[in-house]
NUVOSE-127979 format. One record per residue (C-alpha): residue number from 1; residue in one letter; chain; x, y, z. Coordinates in steps of 0.02 Angstrom, whole numbers, plus 50000, padded with zeros to 5 digits. Last residue first. Example, Ala and Ser with C-alpha at 12.3 -4.5 7.8 and 13.67 -1.06 7.14 Angstrom:
<sites>
SITE 2 S A 50684 49947 50357
SITE 1 A A 50615 49775 50390
</sites>
This chain:
<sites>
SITE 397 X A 50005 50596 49275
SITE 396 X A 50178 50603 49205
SITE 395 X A 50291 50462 49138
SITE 394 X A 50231 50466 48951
SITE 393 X A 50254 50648 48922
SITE 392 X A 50088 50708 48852
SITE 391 X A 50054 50849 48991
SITE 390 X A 50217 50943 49007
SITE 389 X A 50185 50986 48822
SITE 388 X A 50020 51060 48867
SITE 387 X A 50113 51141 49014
SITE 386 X A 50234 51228 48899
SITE 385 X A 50105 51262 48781
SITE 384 X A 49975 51354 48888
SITE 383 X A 50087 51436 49010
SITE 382 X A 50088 51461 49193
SITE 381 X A 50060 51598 49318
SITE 380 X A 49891 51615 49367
SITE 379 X A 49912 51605 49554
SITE 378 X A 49769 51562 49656
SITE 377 X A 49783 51609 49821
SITE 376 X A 49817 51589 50033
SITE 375 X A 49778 51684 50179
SITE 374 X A 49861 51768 50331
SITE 373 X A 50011 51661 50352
SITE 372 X A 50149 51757 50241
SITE 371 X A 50057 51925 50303
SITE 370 X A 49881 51994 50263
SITE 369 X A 49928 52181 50313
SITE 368 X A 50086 52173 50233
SITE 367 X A 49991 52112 50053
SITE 366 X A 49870 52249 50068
SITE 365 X A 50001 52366 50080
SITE 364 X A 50110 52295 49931
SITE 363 X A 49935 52291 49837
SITE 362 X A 49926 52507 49862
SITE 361 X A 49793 52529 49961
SITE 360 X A 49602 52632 49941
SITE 359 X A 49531 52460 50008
SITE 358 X A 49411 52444 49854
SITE 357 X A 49597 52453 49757
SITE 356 X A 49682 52318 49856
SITE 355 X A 49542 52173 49848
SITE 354 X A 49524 52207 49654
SITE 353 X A 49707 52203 49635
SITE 352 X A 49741 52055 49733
SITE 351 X A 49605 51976 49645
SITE 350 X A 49436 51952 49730
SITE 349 X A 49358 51776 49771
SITE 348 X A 49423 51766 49951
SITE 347 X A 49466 51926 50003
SITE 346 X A 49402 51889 50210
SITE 345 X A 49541 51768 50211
SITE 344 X A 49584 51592 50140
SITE 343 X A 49558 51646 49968
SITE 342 X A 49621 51777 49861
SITE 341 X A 49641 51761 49669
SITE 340 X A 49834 51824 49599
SITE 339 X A 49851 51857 49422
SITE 338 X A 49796 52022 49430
SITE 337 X A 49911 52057 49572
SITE 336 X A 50068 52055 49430
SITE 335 X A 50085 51931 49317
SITE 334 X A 50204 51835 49445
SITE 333 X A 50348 51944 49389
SITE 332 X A 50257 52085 49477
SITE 331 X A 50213 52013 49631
SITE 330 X A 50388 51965 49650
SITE 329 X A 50443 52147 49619
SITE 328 X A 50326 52220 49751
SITE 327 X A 50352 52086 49876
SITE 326 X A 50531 52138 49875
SITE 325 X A 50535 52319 49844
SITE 324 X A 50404 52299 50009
SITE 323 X A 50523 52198 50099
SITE 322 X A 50666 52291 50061
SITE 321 X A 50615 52463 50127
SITE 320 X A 50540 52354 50274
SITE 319 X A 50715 52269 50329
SITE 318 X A 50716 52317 50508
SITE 317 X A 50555 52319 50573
SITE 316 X A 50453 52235 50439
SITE 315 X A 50573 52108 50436
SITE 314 X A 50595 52065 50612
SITE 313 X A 50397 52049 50617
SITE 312 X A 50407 51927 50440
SITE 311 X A 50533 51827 50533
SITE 310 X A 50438 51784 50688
SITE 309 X A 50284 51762 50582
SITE 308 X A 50372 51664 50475
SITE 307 X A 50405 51684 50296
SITE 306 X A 50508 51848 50304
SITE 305 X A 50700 51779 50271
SITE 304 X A 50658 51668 50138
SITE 303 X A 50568 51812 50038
SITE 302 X A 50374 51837 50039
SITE 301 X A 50264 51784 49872
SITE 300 X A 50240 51608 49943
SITE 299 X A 50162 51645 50093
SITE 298 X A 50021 51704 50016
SITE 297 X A 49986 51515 50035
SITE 296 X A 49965 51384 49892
SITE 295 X A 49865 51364 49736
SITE 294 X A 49935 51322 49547
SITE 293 X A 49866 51412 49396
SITE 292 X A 49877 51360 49227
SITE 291 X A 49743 51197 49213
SITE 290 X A 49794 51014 49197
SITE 289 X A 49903 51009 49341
SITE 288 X A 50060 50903 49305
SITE 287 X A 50102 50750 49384
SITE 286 X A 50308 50673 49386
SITE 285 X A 50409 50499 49366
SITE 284 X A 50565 50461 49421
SITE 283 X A 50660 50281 49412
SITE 282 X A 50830 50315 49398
SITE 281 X A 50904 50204 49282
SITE 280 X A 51028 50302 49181
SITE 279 X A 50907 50301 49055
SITE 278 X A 50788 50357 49180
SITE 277 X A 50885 50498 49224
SITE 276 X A 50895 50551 49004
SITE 275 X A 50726 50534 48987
SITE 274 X A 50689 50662 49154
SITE 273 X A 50815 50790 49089
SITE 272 X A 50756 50772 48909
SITE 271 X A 50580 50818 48995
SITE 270 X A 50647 50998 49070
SITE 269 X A 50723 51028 48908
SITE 268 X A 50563 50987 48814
SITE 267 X A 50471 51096 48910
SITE 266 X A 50573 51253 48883
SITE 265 X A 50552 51212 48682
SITE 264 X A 50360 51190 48729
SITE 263 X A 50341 51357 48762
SITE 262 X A 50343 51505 48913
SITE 261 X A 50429 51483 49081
SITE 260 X A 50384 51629 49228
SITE 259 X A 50333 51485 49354
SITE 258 X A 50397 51329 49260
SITE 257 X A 50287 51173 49312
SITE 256 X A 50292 50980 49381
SITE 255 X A 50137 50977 49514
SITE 254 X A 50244 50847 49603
SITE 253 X A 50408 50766 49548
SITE 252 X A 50421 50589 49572
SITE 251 X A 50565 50479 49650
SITE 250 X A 50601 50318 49661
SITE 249 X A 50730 50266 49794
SITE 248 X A 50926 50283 49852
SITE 247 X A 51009 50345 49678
SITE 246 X A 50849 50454 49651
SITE 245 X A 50897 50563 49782
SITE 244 X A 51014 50629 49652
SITE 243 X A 50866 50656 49520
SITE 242 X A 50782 50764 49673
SITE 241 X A 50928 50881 49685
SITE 240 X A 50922 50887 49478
SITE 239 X A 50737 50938 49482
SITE 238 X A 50786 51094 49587
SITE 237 X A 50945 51134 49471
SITE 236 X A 50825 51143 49338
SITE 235 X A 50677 51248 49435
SITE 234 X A 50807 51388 49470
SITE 233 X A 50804 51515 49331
SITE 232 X A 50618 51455 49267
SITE 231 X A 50563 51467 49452
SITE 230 X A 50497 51294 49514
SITE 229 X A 50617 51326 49672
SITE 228 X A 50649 51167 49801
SITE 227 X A 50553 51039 49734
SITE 226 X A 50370 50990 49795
SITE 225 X A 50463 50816 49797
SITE 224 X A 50377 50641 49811
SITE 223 X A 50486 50496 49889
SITE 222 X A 50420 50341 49834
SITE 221 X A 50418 50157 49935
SITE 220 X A 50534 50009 49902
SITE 219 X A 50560 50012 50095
SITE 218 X A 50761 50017 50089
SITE 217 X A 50711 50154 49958
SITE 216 X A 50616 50268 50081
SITE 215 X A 50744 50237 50236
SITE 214 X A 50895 50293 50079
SITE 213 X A 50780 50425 50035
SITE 212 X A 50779 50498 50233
SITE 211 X A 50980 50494 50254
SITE 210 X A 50994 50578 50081
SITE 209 X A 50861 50717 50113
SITE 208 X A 50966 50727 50292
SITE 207 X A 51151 50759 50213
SITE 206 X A 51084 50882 50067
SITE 205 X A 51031 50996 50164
SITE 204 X A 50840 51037 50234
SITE 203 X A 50811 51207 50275
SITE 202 X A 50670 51225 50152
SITE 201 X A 50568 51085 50217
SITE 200 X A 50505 51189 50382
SITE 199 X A 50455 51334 50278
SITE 198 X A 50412 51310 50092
SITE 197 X A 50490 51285 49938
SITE 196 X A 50584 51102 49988
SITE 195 X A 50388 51018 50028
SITE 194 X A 50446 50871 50059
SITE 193 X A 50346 50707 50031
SITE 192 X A 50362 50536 50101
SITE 191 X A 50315 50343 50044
SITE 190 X A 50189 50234 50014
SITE 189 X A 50111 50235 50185
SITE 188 X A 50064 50078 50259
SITE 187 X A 50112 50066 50440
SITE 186 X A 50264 49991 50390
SITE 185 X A 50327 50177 50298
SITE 184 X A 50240 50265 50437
SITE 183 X A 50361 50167 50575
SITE 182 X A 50531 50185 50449
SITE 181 X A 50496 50363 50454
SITE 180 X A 50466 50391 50613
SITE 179 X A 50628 50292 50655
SITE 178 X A 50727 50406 50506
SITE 177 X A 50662 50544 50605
SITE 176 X A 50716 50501 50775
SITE 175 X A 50870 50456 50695
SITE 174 X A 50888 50639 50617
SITE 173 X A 50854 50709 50797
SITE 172 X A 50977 50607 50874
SITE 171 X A 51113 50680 50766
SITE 170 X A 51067 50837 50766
SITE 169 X A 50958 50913 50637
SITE 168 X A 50985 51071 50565
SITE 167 X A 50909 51236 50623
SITE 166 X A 50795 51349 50505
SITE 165 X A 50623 51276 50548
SITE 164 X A 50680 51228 50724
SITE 163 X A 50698 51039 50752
SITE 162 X A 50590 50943 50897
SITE 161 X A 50576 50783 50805
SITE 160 X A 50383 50806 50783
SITE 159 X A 50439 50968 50686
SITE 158 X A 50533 50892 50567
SITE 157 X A 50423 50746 50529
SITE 156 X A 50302 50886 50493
SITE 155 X A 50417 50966 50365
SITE 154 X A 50454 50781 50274
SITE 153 X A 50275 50737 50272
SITE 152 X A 50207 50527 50275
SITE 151 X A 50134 50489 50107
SITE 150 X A 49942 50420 50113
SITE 149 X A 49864 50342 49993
SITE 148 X A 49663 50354 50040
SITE 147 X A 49517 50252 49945
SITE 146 X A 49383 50381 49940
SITE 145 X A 49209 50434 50034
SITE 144 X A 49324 50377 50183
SITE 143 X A 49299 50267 50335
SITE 142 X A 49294 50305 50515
SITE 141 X A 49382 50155 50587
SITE 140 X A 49529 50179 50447
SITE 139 X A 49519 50344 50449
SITE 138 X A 49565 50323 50662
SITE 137 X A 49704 50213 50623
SITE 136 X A 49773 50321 50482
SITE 135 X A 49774 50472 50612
SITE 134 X A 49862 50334 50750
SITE 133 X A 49983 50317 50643
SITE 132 X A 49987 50503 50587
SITE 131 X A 50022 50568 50747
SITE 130 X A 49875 50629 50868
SITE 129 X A 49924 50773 50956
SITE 128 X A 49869 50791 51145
SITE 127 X A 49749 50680 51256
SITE 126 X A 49611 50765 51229
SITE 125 X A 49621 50749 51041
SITE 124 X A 49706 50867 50904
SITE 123 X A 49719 50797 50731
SITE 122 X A 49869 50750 50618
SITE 121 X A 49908 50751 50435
SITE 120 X A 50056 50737 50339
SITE 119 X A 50144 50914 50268
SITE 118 X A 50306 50880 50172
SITE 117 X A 50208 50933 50006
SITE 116 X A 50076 50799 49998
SITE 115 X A 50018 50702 50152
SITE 114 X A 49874 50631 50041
SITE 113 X A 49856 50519 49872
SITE 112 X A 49671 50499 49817
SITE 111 X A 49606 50356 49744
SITE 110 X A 49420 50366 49663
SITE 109 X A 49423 50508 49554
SITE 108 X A 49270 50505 49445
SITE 107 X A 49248 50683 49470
SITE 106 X A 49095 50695 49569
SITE 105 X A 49195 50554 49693
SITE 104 X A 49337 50677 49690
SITE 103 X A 49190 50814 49773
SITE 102 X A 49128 50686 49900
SITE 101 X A 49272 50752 50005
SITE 100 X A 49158 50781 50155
SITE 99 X A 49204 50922 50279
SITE 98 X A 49181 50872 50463
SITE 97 X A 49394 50843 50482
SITE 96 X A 49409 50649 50483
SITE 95 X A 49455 50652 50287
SITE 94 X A 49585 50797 50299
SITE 93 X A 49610 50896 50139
SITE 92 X A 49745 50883 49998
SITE 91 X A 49768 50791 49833
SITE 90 X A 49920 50760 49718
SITE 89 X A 49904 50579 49657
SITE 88 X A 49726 50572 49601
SITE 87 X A 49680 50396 49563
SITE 86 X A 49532 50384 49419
SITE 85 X A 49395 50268 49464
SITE 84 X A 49394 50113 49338
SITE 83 X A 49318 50161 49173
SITE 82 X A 49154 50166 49094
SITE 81 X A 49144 50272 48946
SITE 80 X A 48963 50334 48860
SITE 79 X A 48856 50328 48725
SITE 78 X A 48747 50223 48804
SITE 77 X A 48808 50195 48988
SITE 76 X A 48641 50172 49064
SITE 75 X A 48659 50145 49234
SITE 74 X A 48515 49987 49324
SITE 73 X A 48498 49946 49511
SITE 72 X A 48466 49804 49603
SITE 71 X A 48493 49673 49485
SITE 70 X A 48436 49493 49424
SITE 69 X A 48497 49391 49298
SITE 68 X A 48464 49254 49165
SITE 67 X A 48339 49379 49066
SITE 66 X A 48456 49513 49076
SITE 65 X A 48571 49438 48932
SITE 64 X A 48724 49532 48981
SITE 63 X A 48868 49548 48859
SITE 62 X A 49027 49559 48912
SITE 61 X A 49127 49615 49117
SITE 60 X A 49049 49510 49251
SITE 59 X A 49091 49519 49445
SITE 58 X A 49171 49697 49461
SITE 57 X A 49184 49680 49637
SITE 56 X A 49136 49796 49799
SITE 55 X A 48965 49719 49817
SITE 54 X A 48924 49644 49658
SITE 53 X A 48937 49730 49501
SITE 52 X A 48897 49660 49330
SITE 51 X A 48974 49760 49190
SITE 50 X A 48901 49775 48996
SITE 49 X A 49018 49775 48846
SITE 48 X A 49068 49900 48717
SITE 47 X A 49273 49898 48685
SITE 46 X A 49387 50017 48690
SITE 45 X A 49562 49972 48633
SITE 44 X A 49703 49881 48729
SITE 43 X A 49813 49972 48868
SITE 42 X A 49738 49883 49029
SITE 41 X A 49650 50036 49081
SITE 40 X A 49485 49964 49068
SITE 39 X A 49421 50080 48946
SITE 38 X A 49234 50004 48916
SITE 37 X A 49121 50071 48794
SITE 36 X A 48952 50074 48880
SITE 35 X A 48790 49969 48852
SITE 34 X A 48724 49921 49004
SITE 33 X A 48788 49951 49177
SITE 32 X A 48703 49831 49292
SITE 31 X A 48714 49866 49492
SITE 30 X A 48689 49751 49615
SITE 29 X A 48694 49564 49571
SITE 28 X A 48599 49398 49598
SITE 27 X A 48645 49272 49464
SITE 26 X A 48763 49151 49591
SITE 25 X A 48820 49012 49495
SITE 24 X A 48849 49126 49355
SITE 23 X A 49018 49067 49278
SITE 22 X A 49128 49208 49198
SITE 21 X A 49182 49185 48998
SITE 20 X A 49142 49372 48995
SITE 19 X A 49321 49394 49087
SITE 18 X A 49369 49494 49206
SITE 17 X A 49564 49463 49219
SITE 16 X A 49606 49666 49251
SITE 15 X A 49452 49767 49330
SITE 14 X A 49530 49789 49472
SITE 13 X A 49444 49802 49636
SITE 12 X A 49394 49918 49757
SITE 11 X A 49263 49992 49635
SITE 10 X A 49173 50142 49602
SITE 9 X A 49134 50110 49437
SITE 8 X A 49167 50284 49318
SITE 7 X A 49039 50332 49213
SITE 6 X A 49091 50474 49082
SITE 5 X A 48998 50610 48964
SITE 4 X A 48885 50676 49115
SITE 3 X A 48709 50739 49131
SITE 2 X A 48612 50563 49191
SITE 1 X A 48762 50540 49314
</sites>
């Protein structure tokens, strides 16, 4: 803390309707921190102030005279911000796995927001799969160096219904969905994902998105959209299938970007599309990364018809001329393999160029020999002023 510019209490509480007028019947507290300029996220202007924290609750927020009190433990905020933890609402990583996701703590972030991208989490146990339920029920035993959101995922609601990633739904199917839907959405979740670019989500229609938002608004929850193709050709009619959702529930728009888009003219037509939805009512919001590279699997590079391992083995096979144009091309576009950091795999840390060229291969043939499933990367694809501009909309996070 000592090195940093901002304190954040880790609280479970707000800090909204502290008051220094506070009685001290009980003067025994935990943790003093003296001397900051409190943001308290309430809107109104910085103020300095000392906090009081007891337990889990902000119990004090004004000025302390420390020879009425006792504490534990003393932060000095001089010159410093103390906020309420920041919420994250596009994380990932599994809480009961034996990794420890201290690192949002180190970043003030105190709220994170999982199940992201139509992918929910489950774990393997003796018995077989353990659904998310029973996933939340076993956080909620285990505890969490965060407070968790959780969203349940489109894709893996997909799969627990027995669908194929490129088959519809039948009938029963889509119920059994819409009933493990309606389950997650009581069990406390705040509302689903999809993940529309990637494989299991893409080969959703129109029919069972609507079916699904309709269960997500009938719960006042949020349904949270990965959209279908964030390509600057494609990523407005993407936006516009989640704005139609939006006539059943709220709807947000994750990681909100232009792959290949360049200015804030371009963002400014994507935002006028978002102004002009919630003047019509629709309540849709959006979160933007606040850096210019987004992360996902290599996966993402491959065409529709090679993402799977079945697929990509057909491909290769039959189609391999136009696989490698393919992959070629896309690479390119994406500011060529350059732009692309490894990780996942035994590249990780190395550009697709670097990785390529130590292995005497062209980065098409490194590419085939990692396959859609065979690592993932860092794509540095995105522009400084559109995504600035992204940034200081109102309604994104």
């Amino acid at each position: 803390m000592r090195s940093t510019k901002l304190i954040c209490a880790l609280i479970l509480t707000s800090v909204y309707g502290c008051s220094p007028k506070s009685d001290f019947h009980n003067t025994n507290f935990d943790i003093l921190i003296a001397n900051g300029k409190i943001v308290d996220g309430s809107g109104g202007q910085p103020y300095l102030a000392d906090v009081l924290v007891r337990a889990d609750t902000i119990a004090y927020m004004g000025k302390v005279d420390t020879t009425q009190i006792t504490y534990k433990s003393l932060i000095d905020a001089t010159g410093k911000v103390v906020s309420p933890g920041f919420i994250d609402v596009h994380a990932h990583g599994n809480p009961l796995s034996d990794t420890p996701m201290d690192n949002f703590l180190k970043m003030g972030v105190t709220t994170i927001v999982l199940g992201q991208d139509g992918s929910h989490p489950t774990r393997d146990s003796n018995d077989g799969k353990v659904g998310l339920i029973d996933w939340m029920g076993l956080l909620e035993e285990k505890g969490s160096a965060t407070n968790v959101a959780m969203l349940a995922g489109h894709a893996t609601l997909r799969r627990e219904a027995g669908i194929d990633y490129a088959d519809d739904p039948t009938a029963a199917q889509l119920q059994e969905m819409k009933e493990n839907l309606e389950s997650a959405l009581k069990a406390g979740c705040f509302g689903l994902s999809t993940g529309l670019e990637y494989v299991g989500g893409m080969s959703a229609k129109e029919e069972e998105l609507e079916t699904l938002a309709k269960v997500v608004g009938g719960k006042s929850a949020i349904m949270m959209s990965h959209v279908r193709n964030e390509d600057d050709d494609q990523v407005e009619q993407s936006i516009e299938e989640l704005l139609s959702l939006g006539e059943h529930c709220k709807v947000h728009v994750s990681h909100m970007k232009v792959v290949y888009g360049r200015g804030s003219e371009r963002a400014d037509e994507l935002l006028s599309k978002l102004a002009s939805a919630r003047a019509d009512g629709i309540e849709v919001s959006a979160d933007v990364y606040p850096y210019l590279a987004s992360y996902t699997t290599i996966g993402i590079v491959f065409p529709e018809w090679a993402k799977t391992i079945e697929q990509f083995e057909v491909a290769k096979r039959t189609r391999n001329k136009e696989l490698r144009e393919y992959l070629f091309n896309r690479v390119q576009k994406r500011n060529g393999p350059e732009a692309t950091l490894l990780a996942g795999n035994q590249y990780a840390g190395k550009t697709l160029a670097q990785a390529a060229t130590e292995l005497g291969l062209s980065f098409v043939d490194l590419i085939l020999q990692i396959g859609p499933n065979g690592g993932s990367g860092a794509y540095f694809i995105m522009e400084d002023s559109l995504m600035s501009t992204l940034l200081l909309y109102p309604e994104t996070m």
